[in-house]
C-alpha positions as CSV (number, residue, x, y, z in Angstrom):
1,X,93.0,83.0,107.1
2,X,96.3,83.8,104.9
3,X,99.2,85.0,106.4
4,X,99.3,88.6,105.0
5,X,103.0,88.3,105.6
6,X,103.3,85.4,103.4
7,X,101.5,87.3,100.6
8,X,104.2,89.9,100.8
9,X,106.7,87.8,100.5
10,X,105.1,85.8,97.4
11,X,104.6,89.3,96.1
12,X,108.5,90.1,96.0
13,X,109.5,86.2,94.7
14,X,107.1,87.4,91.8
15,X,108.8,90.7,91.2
16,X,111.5,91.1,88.3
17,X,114.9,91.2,89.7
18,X,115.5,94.8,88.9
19,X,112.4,95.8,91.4
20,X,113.4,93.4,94.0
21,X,117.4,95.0,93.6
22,X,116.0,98.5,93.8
23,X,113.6,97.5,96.8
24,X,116.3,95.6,98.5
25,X,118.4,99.1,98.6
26,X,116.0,101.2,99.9
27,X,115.5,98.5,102.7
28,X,119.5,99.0,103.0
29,X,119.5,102.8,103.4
30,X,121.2,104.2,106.4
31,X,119.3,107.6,107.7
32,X,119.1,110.4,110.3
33,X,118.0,110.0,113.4
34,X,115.4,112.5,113.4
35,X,114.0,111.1,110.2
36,X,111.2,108.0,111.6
37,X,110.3,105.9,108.2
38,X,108.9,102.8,108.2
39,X,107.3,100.6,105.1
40,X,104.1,101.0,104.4
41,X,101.2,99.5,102.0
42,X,101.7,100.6,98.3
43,X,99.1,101.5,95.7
44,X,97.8,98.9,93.6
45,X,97.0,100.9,90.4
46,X,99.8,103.0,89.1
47,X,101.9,100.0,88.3
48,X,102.5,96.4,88.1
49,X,104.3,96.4,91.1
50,X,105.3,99.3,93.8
51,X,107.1,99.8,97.2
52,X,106.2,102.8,99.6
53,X,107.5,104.4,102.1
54,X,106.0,106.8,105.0
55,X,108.4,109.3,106.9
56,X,108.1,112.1,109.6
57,X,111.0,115.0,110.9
58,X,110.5,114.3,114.7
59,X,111.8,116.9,117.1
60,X,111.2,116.0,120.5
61,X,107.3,115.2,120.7
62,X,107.1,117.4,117.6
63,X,106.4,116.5,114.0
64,X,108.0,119.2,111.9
65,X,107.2,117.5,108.0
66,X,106.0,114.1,106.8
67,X,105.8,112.6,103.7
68,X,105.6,109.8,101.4
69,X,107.6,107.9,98.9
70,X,106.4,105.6,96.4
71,X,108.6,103.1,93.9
72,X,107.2,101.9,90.6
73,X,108.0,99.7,88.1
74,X,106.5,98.9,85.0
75,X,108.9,96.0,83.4
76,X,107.3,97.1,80.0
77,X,108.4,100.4,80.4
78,X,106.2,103.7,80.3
79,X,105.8,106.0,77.5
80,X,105.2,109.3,79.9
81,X,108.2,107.5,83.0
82,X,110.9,107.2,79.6
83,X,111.5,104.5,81.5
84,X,110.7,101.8,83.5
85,X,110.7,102.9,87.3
86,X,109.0,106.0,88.8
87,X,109.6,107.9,91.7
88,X,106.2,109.7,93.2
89,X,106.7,111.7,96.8
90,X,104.5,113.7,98.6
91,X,106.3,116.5,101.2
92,X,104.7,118.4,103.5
93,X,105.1,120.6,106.6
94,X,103.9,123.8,108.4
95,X,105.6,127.0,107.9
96,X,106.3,130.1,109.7
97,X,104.1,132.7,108.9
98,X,106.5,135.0,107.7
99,X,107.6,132.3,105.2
100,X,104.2,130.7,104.0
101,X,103.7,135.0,103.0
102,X,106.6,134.8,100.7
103,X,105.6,135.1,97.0
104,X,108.6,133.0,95.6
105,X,107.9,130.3,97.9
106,X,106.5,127.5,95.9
107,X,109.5,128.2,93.1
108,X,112.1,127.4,96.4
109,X,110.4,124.7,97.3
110,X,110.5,123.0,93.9
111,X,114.3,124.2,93.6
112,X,114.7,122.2,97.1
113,X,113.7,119.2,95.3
114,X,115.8,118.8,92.3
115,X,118.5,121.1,94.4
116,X,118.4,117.8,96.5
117,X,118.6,115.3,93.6
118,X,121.7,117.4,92.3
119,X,123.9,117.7,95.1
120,X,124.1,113.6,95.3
121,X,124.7,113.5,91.6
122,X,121.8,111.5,90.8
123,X,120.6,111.4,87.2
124,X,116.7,111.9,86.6
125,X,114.3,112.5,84.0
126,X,111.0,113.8,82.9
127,X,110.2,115.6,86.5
128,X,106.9,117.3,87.1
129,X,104.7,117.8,90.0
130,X,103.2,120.8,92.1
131,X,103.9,122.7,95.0
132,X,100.3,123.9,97.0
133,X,100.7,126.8,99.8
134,X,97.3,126.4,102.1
135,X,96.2,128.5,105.0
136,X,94.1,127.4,107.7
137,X,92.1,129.7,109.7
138,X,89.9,128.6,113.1
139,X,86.3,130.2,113.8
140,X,84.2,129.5,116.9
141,X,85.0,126.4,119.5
142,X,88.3,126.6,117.5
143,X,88.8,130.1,117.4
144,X,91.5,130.5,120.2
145,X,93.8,128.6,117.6
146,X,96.7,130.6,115.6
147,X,96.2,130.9,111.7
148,X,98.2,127.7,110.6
149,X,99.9,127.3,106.9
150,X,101.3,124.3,105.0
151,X,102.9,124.0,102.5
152,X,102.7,120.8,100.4
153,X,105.3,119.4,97.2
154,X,103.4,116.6,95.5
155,X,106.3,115.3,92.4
156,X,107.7,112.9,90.5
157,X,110.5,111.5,88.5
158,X,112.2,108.8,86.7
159,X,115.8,107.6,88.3
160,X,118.0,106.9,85.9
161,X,118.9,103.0,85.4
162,X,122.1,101.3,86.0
163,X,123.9,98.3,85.5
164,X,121.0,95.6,85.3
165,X,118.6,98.1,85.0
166,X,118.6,98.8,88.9
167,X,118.2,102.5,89.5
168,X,119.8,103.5,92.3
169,X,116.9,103.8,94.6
170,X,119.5,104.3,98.3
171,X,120.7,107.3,97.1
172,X,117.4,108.7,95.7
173,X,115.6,108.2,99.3
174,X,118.7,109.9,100.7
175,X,117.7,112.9,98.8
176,X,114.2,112.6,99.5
177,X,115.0,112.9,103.2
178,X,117.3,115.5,102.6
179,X,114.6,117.4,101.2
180,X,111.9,116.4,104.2
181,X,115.5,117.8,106.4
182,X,115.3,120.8,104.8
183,X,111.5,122.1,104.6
184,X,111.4,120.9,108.0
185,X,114.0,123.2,109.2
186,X,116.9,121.2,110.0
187,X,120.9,121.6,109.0
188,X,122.2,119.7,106.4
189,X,123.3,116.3,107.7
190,X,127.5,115.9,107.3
191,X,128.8,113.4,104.6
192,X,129.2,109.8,106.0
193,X,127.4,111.1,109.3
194,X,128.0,108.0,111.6
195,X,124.6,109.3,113.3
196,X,122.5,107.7,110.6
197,X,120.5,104.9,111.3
198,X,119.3,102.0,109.2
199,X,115.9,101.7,107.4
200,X,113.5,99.0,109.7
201,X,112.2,96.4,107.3
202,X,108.7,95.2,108.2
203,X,106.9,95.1,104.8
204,X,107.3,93.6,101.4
205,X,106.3,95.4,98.0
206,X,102.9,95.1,96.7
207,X,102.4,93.7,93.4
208,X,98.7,94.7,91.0
């Protein structure tokens, strides 16, 4: 039987330089503590090759939002990216029921995002995506459960490319997690916060 491991690393020896540079900084990101993210397996189909990433806000023995972030690169470029990598996340976490009742919620949500993406001066284009409010309420054997709500941010982007066409994918997770902070309810985290802690690397990129 093959050595999946082996595979993965075949996998990144295949990629173009750029996506192995922009891979190789994610792997190098320092984060908070209360941010648990670990590699895990990429889609196949939205790109030649891709690197993902799955995160939860623990506090205590509680998960306050998880998410998911996904790398792609198309070396031949992509008419709708204007580019040739792509940033796909998916965000989510339970609100307060106060909150979730808010009518301008979903426009906050979204201003979380790029508000996130500005305040570490990253340059980005072509942004879209959605944010979905759900409720969740619990009839018979489950009725003695609380109405719940979630909110969800489902988006993408294309980082802006720097010397050797390397994006700079460290700072653009950094973001990210400041977002998954923030919808989870959490203080910003201070500037060069010795506190953070460094990205485990278990898993190489999958290639189509």
């Amino acid at each position: 039987m093959d050595d999946p491991k082996e595979g993965e690393r075949d996998a990144m020896e295949a990629a173009p330089l750029p996506f192995r540079a922009a891979v190789d900084a994610l792997r190098a990101a320092r984060l908070r503590p209360q941010i648990e993210i670990d590699p895990t397996k990429a889609p196949r189909r939205l790109a030649p090759f891709a690197y993902a990433l799955e995160a939860a806000v623990v506090d205590g023995d509680e998960d306050l939002a998880d998410g998911r972030l996904i790398l792609l690169h198309d070396p031949a470029g992509h008419d709708a990216w204007q580019g040739s990598f792509r940033m796909v996340t998916l965000v989510r976490a339970e609100l307060e029921p106060e909150m979730a009742s808010d009518p301008l919620l979903p426009d906050v949500c979204w201003s979380w995002l790029t508000g996130a993406l500005k305040a570490r001066g990253l340059s980005y284009g072509e942004p879209s995506g959605t944010v979905t409010r759900a409720s969740s309420h619990y009839f018979g054997g489950l009725s003695e459960r609380p109405a719940a709500s979630q909110i969800e941010i489902r988006a993408s982007w294309t980082p802006r490319e720097g010397l050797g066409g390397v994006p700079d994918t460290e700072s653009h997770l950094a973001s990210w997690c400041d977002l998954l902070a923030q919808i989870a309810g959490l203080p910003p985290a201070a500037p060069g916060d010795a506190s953070v802690v460094t990205l485990p690397q278990r898993r190489g990129p999958q290639s189509r």
